[in-house]
PAROLUM-266772 format. One record per atom (N, C-alpha, C): residue in one letter; x, y, z negated. Coordinates in steps of 0.1 Angstrom, whole numbers, plus 5000, padded with zeros to 4 digits. Atoms other than C-alpha are relative to their C-alpha. Example, Ala and Ser with C-alpha at 12.3 -4.5 7.8 and 13.67 -1.06 7.14 Angstrom:
2
A500949885000;A512349554922;A500950125000;S499149895000;S513749894929;S499250114992;
//
This chain:
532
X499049945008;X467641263549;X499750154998;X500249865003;X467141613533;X501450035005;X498749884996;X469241913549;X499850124995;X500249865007;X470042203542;X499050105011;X500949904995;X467342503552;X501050144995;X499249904994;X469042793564;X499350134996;X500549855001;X466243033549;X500049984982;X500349945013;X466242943514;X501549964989;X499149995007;X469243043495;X500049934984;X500050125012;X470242833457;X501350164997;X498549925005;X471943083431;X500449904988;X499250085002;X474642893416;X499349954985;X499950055017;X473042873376;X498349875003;X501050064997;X470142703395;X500349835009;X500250114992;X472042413414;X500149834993;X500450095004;X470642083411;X500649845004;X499250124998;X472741743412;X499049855011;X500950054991;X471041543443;X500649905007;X499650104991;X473641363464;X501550044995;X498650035007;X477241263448;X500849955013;X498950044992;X480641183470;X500949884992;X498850015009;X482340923451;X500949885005;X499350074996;X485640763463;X501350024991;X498749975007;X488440673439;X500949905005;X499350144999;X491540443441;X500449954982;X500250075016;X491440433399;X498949984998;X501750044999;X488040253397;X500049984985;X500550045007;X488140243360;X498850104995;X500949935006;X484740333346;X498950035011;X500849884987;X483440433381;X498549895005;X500750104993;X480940143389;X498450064986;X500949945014;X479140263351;X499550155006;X501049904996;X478940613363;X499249985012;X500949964995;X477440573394;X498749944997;X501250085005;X475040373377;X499450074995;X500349945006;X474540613355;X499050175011;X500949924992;X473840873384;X499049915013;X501550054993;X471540653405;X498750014991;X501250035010;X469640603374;X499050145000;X501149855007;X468940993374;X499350075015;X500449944991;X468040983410;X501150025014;X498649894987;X471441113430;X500349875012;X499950134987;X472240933462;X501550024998;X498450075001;X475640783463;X500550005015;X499150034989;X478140843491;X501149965001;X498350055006;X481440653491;X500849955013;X499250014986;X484240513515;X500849864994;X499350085000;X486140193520;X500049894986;X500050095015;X487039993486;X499250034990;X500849955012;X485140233460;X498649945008;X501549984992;X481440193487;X500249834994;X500650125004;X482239793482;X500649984986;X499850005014;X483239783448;X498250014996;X501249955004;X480039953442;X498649935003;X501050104995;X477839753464;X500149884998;X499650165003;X479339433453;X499150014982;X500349965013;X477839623415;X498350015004;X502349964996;X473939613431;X499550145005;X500349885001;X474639963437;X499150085018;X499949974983;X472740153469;X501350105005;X498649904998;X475640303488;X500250085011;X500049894985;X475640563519;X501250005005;X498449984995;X478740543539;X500750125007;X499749844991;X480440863551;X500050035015;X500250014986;X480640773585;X498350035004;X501349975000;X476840773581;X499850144995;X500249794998;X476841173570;X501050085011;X499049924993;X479841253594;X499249985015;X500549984983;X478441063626;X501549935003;X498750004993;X482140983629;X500449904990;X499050125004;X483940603622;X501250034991;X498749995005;X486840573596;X500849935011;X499250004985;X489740583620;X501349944993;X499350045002;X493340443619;X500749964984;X500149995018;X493540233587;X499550094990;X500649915020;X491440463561;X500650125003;X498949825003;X494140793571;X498850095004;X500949934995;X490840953589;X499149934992;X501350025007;X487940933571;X498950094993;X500849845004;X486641253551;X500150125003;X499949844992;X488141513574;X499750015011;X501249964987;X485341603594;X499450164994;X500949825006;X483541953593;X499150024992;X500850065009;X480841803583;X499550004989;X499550075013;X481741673553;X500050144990;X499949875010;X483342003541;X499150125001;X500949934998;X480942213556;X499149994986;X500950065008;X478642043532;X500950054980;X498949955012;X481642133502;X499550105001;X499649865001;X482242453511;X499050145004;X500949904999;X479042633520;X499750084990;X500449955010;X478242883497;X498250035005;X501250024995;X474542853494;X499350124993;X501049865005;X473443233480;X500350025012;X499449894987;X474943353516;X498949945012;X500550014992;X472243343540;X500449935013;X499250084985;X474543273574;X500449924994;X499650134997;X476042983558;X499449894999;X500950085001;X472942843549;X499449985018;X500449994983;X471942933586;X500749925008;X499150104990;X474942753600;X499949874996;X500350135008;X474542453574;X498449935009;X501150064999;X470842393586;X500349995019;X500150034986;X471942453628;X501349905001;X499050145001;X474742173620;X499749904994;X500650105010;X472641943600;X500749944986;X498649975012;X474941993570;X499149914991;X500949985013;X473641803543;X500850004982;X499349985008;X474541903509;X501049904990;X499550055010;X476941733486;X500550074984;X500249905015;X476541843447;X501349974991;X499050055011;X479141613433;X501449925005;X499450094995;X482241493442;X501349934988;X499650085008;X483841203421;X501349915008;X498650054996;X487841183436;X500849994993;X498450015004;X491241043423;X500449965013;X498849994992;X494040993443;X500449915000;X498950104997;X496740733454;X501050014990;X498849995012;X498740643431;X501650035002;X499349955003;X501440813441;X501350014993;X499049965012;X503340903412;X500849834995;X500050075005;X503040543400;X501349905011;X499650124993;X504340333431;X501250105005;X498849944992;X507240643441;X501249994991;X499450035011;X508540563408;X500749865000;X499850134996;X508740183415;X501549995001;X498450034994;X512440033414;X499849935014;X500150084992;X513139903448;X498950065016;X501850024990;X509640063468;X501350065010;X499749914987;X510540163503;X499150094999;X500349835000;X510240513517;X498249975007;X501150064995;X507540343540;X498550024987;X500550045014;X505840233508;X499150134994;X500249855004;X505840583494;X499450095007;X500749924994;X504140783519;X499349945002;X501650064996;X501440503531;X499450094984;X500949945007;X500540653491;X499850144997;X500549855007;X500341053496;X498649965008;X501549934995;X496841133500;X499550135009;X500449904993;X495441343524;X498650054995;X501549995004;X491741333522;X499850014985;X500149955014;X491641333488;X499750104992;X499549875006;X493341663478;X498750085007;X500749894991;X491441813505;X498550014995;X501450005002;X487941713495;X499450064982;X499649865012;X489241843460;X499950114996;X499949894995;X490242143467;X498850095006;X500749924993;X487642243489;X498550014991;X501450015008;X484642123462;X500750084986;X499649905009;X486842293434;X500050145005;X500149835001;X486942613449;X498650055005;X501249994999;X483142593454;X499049984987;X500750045016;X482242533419;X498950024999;X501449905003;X479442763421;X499149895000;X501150114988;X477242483441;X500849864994;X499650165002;X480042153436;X500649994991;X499250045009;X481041983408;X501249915002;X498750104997;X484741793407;X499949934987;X499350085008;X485541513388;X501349935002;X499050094994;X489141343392;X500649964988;X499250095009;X489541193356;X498849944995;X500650105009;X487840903342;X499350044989;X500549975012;X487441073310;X499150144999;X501049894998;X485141313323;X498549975001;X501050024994;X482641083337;X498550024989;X500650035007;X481241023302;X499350144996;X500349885000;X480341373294;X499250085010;X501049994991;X479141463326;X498749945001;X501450084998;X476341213328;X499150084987;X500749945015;X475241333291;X499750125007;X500349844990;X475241713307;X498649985008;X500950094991;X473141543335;X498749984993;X500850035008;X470941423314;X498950074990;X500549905007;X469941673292;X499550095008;X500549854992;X469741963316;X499449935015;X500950024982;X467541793348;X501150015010;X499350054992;X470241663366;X501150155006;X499249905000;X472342003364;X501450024991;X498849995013;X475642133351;X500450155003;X500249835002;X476342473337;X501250075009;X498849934994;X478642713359;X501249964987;X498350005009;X481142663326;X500649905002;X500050154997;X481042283332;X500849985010;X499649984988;X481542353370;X501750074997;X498949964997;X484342563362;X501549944993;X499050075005;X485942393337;X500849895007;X499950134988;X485942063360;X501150065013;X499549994991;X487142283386;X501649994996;X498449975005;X490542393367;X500749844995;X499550125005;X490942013359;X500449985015;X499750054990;X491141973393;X500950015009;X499049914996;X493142213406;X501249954995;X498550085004;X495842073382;X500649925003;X499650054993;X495441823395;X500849975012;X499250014988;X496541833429;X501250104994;X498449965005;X499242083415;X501149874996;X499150105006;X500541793398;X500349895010;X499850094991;X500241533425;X501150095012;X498949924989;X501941793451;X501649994993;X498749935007;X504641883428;X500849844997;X499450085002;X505141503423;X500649945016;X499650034988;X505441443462;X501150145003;X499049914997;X507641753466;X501249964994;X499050015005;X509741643441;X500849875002;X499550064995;X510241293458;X500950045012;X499449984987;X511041443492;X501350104998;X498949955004;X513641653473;X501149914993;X499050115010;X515341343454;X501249955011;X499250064996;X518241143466;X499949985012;X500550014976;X518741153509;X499550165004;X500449814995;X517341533506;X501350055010;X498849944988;X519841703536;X500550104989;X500049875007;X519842013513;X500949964987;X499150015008;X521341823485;X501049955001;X498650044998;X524341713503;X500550155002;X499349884993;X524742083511;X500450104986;X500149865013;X523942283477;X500149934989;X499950095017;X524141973446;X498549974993;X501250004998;X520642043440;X498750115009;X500449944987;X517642113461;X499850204995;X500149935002;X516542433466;X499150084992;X501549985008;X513142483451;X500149904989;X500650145011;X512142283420;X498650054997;X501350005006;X508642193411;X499949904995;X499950125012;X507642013384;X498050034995;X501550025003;X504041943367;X500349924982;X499850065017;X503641853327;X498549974999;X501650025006;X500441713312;X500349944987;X499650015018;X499841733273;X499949844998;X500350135002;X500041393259;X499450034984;X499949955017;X500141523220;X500050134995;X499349925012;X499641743196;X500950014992;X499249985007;X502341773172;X499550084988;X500749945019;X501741883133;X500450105000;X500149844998;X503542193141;X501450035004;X498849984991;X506542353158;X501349964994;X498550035011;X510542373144;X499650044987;X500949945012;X508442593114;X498850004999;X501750025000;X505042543104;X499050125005;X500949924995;X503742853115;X500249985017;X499950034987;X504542743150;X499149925008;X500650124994;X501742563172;X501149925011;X499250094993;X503442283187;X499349885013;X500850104994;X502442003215;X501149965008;X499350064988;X504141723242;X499550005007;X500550034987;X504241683275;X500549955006;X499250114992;X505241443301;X499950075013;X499849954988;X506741563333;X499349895009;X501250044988;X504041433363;X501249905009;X499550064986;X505841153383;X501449944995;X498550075007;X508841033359;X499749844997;X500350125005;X509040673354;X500049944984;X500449985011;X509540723317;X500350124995;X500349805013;X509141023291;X500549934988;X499550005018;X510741023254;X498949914996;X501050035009;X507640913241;X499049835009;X500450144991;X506440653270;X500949874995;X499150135005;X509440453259;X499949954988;X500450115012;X508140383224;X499049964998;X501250055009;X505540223204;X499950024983;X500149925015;X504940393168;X499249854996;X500350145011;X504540063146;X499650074986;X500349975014;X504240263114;X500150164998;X499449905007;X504440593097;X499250105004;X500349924997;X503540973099;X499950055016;X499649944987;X502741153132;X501150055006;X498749904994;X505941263149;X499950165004;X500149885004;X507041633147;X500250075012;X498549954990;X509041883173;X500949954996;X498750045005;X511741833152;X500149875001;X499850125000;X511441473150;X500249945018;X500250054984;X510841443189;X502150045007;X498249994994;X514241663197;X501549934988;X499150115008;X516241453171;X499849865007;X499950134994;X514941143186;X500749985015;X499049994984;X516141263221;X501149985001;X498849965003;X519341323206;X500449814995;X499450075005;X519941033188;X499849855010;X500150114988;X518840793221;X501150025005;X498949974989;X521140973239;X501449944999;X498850055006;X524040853217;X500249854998;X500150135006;X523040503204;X500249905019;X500050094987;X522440413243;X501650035008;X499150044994;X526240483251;X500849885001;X498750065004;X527640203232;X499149795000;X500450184998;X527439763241;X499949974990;X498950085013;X528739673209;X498350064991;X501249945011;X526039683179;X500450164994;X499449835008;X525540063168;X498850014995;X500849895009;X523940303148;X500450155001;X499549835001;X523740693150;X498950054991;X500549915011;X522440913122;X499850165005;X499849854991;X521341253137;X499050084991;X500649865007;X520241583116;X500350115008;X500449844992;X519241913132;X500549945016;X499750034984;X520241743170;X501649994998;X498750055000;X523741653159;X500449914989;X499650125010;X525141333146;X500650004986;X499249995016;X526141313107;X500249855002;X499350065002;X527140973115;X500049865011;X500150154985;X528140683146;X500949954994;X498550145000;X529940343142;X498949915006;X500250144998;X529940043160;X500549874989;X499550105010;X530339713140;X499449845008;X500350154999;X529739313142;X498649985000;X501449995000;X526339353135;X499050154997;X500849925004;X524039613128;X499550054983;X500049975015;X523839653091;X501750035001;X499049924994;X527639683096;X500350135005;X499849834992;X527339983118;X498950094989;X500849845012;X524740173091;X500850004996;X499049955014;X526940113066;X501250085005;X498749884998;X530140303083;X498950135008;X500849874991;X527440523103;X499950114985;X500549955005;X526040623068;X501050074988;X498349995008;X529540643048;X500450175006;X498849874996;X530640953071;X499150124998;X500649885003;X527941183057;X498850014991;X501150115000;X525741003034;X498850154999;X501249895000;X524241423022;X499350015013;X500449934991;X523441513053;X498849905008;X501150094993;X521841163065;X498350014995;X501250025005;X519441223039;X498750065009;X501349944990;X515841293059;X500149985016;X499750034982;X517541173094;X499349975006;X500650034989;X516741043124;X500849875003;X498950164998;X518440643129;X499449945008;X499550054991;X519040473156;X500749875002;X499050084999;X520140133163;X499549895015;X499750064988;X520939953197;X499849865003;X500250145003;X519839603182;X499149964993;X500849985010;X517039473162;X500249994986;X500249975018;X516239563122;X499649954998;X500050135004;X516539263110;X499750064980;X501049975019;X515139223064;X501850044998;X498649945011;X519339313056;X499650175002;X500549884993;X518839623075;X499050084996;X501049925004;X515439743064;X500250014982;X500049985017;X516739653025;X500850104995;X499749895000;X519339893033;X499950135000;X500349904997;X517840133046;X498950074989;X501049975009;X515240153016;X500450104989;X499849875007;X517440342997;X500950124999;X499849904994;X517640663016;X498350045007;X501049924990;X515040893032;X500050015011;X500050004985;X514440833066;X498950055008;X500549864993;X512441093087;X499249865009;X499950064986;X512340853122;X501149894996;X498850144997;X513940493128;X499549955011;X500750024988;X513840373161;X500949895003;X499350134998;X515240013172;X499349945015;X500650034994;X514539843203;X499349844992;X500850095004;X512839533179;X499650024984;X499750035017;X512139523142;X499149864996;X500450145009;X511539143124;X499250034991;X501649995011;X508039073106;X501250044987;X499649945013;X510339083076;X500250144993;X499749855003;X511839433081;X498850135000;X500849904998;X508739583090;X498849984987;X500450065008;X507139393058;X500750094987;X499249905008;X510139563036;X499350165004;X500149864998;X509739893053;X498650085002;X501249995007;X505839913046;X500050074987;X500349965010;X506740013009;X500150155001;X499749865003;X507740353024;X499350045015;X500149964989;X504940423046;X499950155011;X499949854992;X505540773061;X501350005010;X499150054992;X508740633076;X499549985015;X500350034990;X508140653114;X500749925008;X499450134995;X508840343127;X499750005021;X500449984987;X509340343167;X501049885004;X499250134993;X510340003189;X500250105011;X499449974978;X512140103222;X499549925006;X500350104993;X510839963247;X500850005015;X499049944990;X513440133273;X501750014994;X498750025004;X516740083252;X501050005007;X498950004986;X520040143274;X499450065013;X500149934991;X518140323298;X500650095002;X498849904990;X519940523324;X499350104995;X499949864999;X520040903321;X500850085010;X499649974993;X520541033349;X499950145008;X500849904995;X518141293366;X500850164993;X499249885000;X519941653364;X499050074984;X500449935012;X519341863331;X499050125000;X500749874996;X516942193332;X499450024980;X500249945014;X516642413302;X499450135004;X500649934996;X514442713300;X500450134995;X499549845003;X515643093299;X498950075004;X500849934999;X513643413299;X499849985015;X500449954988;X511743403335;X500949915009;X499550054985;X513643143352;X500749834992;X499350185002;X515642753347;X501550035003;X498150035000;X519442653341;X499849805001;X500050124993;X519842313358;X501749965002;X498550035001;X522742143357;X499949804999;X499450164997;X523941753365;X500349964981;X499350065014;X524341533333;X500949974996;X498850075006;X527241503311;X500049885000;X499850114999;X528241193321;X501049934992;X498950015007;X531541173300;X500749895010;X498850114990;X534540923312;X499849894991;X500050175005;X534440553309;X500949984994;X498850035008;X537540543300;X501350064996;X498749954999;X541440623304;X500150055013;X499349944986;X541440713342;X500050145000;X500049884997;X542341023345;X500550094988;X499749935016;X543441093309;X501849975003;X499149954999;X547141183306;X500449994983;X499549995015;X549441123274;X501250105003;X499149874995;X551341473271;X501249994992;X499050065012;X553241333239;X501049945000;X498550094998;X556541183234;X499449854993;X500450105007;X554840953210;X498849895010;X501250084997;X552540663229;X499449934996;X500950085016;X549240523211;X500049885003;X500050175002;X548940193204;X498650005002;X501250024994;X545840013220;X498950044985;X501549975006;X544040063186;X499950164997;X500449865009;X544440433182;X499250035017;X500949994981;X543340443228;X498549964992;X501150125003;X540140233210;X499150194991;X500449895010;X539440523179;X499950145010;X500149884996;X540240823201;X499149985013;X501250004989;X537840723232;X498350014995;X501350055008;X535140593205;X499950184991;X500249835004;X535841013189;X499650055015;X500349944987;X535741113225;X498549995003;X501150024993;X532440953232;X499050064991;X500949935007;X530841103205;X500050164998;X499649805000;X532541493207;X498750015012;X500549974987;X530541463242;X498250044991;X501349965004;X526841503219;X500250094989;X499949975014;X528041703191;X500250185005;X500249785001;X526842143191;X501750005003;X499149904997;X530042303204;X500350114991;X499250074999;X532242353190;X500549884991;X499950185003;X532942023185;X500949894992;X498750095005;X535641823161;X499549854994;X500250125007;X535641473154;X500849884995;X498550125006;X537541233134;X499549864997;X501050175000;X536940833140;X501249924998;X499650125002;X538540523127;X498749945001;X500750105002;X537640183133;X498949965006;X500750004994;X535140243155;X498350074989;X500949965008;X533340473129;X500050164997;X499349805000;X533240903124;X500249994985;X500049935013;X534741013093;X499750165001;X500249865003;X534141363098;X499750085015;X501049914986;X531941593121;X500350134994;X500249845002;X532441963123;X499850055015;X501049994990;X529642103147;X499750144998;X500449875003;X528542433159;X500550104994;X499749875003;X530642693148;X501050095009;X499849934989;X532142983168;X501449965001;X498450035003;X535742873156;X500249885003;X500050115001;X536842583169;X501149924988;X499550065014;X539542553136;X499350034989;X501149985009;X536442623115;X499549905003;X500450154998;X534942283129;X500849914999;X498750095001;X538342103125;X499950014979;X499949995009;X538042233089;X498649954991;X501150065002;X534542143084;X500249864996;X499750114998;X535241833096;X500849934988;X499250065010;X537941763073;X499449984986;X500449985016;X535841893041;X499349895000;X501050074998;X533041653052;X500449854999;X499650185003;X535241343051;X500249954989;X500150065021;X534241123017;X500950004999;X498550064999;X537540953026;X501050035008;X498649944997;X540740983034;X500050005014;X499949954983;X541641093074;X501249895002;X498550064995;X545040893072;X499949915011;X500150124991;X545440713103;X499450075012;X501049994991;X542740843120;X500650075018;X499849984986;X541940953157;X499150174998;X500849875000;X540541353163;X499650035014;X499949994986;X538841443191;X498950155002;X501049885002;X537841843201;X499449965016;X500449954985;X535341893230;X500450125014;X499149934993;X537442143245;X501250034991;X498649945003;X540942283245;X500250044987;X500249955017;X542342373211;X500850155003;X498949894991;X543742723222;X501350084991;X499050005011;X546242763192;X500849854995;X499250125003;X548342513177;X499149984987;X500450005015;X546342573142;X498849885000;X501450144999;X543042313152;X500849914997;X498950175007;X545642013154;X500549984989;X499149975016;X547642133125;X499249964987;X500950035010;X544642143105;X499449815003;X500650095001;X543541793117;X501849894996;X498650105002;X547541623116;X500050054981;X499749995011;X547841783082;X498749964985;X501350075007;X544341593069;X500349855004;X499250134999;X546341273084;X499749935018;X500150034988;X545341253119;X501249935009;X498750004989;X547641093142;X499949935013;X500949954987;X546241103175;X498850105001;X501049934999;X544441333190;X499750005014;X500550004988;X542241373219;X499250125007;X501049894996;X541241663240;X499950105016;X499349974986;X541141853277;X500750035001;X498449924993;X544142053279;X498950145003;X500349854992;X543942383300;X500450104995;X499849875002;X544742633277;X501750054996;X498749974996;X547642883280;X500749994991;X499150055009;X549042783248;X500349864999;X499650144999;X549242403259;X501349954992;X498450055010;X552842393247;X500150014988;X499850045018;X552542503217;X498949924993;X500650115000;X549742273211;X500849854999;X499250095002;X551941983223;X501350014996;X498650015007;X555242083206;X499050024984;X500750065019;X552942093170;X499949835001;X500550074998;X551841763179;X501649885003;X498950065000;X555441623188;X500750044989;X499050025015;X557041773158;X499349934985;X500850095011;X554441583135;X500249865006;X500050134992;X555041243157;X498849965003;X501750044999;X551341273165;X500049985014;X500850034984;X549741113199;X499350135006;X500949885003;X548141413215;X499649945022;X500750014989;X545941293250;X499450125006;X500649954995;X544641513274;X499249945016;X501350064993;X541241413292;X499950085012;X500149944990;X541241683318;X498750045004;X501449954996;X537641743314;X499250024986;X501049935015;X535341953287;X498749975001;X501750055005;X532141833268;X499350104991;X500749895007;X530842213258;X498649925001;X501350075001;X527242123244;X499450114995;X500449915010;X525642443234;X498349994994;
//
């Protein structure tokens, strides 16, 4: 076995690819490269499953125990952390003494090392895994052998993605079994991320649910997190904006994990945070629905008997505004549904199914981005984090109220079960709608949204202008307090007669004495759905 010589120094644009490390637990692709590097010469060193994978492949295979001197010890946990080993990493080979120590320890060099990791992320995510479970997959050896050949770039190259192997070998190839310091360094920064991203996904287990810290403070005290691009994007909220996704490292699904793009143009920014928005709403409701969402707030929700049903009142309560939307439906888009929807402009449509027919119809307008759920009704749970200059705002999800517990009729007047039905069904939708928030629902349908203005009787008035049709009857519901008597007034004097909203403010009375002298219902929920 060649060792290292202790008198003759290697400067880094000179080092030559001779003997490879390579042990993965994602074996795709890996049996081809080492083929590829035997072919050019390199001796192959591997461990456990990757060594017989490989040897089961005709490949010759060196076992680590055979460079260490030292047995793989209790189950596989001991096996590449020996001195040895890294000595052989982490020598820097221009430096005289550590070539000196390398040749009086019999070091011998390792040029390449070809690691992934435990899958981790994959199996901590698992519904069901034990904690057991979950830590037999952090990696130890791994990171370490990573780590210590990434921050030796000079001399070792890292690989720990699949989609590297292929390029490397080419490199290889061309240049006499070498790769350029840029190669090296670029490799290294892949690597590095790596483990950032794997730590950050085991930190952020051992911080989840059972944390001590978060029975003490709500959430823990540190957060770390990890994103990796998945997409470009055509361009930001404005076209001079470069835009791109990313999936947080260790989540069981991402926005974009949960669909499948069946048809249409590339998805936008805009298109991505409208789709967020309009999952978020369509997955509150059992009953067949539909939501219509422009700029990240609804122009139109109803439930109905079916699904063509609910467009049609979803699309009734705003049809200007739907135009170019974002739609939403909680059932599949069935040929009534896609015939509907053909005449209007639709941005994004996203169902968890669509029928050969509908997707047959909705062909003749192919820029339409057609997306199946494949996650429909999934929970939302995981705490919220938004990004400010230099730092995170974290906050527990609006969860809104199931129902009536806790809600309080302040009115002389008491609703009748269908106006409880209209004002829960306004209620559940005030909870996604820009702050400040008014909304007016019959029927299990919105006639009128008024969103985002500083005034909350400027959204009451919105609201009202925006309704095709008539308000009479209806149910109103603000996301907070109405702190005048004038919000109600303007929604009872558009025909409201119920209303739904927290309470708290110091004009309460006069609030419910407007509301008793119109014989209007007037609820108070005891809890606010500010959405800024």
């Amino acid at each position: 076995m060649s060792q290292a010589n202790g008198n003759d120094t290697v400067n880094p644009n000179e080092v030559v690819v001779r003997r490879a490390l390579v042990s993965v637990s994602d074996k795709t692709g890996v049996v081809e490269f080492a083929q590829g590097l035997v072919d050019l010469g390199v001796e192959i060193i591997s461990t456990g499953g990757t060594a017989k994978a490989l040897r089961e492949a005709g490949l010759a295979v060196r076992s680590v125990s055979d460079l260490t001197g030292f047995p793989e010890i209790m189950d596989g946990r001991v096996k590449t952390l020996h001195p040895k080993l890294h000595a052989a990493l982490l020598a820097r080979r221009d430096d005289p003494a550590h070539m000196a120590a390398a040749t009086e320890h019999e070091v011998e060099w390792i040029d390449l090392v070809c690691v992934n990791l435990y899958p981790f992320e994959q199996v901590s995510s698992r519904s069901g895994v034990t904690d057991s479970e979950v830590i037999e997959n952090i990696d130890i050896g791994g990171p370490t052998m990573i780590r210590a050949s990434a921050k030796n770039h000079a001399f070792v190259a890292t690989l720990v993605n699949p989609a590297s192997y292929g390029p490397v070998l080419d490199e290889l190839k061309r240049n006499a079994n070498s790769l350029s310091p840029a190669t090296r360094r670029d490799l290294a920064g892949q690597a590095f991320a790596r483990t950032a991203a794997y730590d950050t996904a085991i930190a952020t287990w051992f911080a989840g649910p059972g944390a001590p810290e978060l029975a003490e403070e709500g959430h823990p005290k540190r957060i770390v997190k990890s994103y990796e691009k998945k997409t470009n994007l055509s361009y930001g909220e404005n076209p001079h904006q470069i835009a791109s996704y990313y999936a947080e490292a260790g989540v069981r699904v991402d926005l974009l994990s949960r669909f499948e793009q069946l048809g249409g143009k590339a998805l936008s920014y805009n298109n991505l945070l409208d789709l967020d928005a309009v999952r978020r709403i369509v997955d509150e409701f059992d009953e067949p629905a539909c939501v219509i969402v422009k700029h990240n707030n609804p122009c139109g929700v109803a439930i109905g008997p079916d699904p063509l049903s609910a467009y049609r009142s979803a699309f009734k309560c705003d049809p200007l505004s739907a135009f170019g939307g974002v739609i939403a439906f909680n059932r599949e888009v069935d040929g009534s549904v896609a015939t509907a929807l053909m005449d209007q402009f639709v941005e994004v449509l996203a169902a968890p199914n669509f029928s050969t027919e509908a997707l047959e119809i909705l062909s003749a307008k192919p820029n339409i981005r057609i997306l199946s759920d494949h996650d429909a009704g999934g929970a939302h749970t995981a705490p919220e984090h938004r990004e400010v200059l230099g730092g995170l705002l974290v906050q527990d999800r609006d969860t809104g109220q199931a129902g009536r517990e806790g809600m309080e009729v302040v009115s002389e007047r008491q609703p009748t079960e269908e106006q409880w039905q209209d004002m829960l069904f306004a209620w559940t939708v005030a909870r996604h709608v820009k702050s400040n928030a008014i909304i007016f629902a019959k029927g299990g349908a919105t006639l009128g949204i008024g969103a985002g203005q500083m005034s909350r009787v400027d959204s009451a008035r919105i609201a009202v202008s925006k309704a095709p049709e008539s308000l009479e009857g209806s149910a109103v519901a603000s996301d907070a307090f109405f702190p005048f008597a004038d919000g109600p007034q303007e929604a009872i004097d558009a025909g409201a007669t119920c209303v739904i909203q927290p309470g708290g403010s110091i004009r309460d009375d006069e609030v419910i004495a407007a509301c008793n002298e119109a014989g209007v219902v007037l609820v108070m929920t005891g809890r606010r759905h500010f959405r800024h």
